[in-house]
C-alpha positions, 0 to 999 in steps of 0.5 A: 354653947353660951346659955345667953346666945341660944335662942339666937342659936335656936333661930338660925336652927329653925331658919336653915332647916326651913330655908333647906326643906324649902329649896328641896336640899337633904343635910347631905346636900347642904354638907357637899355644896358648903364641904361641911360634914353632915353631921355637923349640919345636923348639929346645927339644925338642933341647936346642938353646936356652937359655929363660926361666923364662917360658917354661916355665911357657907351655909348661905352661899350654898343656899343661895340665901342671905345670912339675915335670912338666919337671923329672922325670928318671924320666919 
């Protein structure tokens, strides 16, 4: 991960952690209804791994959530 993006990284992290604690999903759940591994989500959640656009808007999908809803630092 670029130095530069990661506080954005770390925005969307905190967003998708909440946005799924909030609706009640594990990783796990997240992971089959995207076919993401879980692991991956996990990465993910930690600012630990770079993705692909694509997968945020999966990950929105399966959250029945718009992708700005990642990009809101004051949520």
């Amino acid at each position: 991960m670029k130095e530069k993006h990661k506080d954005q990284f770390k925005t969307i992290a905190t967003n998708l952690r909440r946005i799924r604690d909030r609706k009640g999903f594990s990783q796990q759940d997240v992971a089959n209804r995207c076919d993401i591994d879980r692991a991956k989500i996990s990465r993910i959640e930690n600012a630990a791994e770079d993705f692909m656009f694509s997968t945020l808007i999966e990950l929105a999908s399966a959250l029945e959530v718009n992708i700005d809803d990642f990009l809101r630092e004051d949520s």
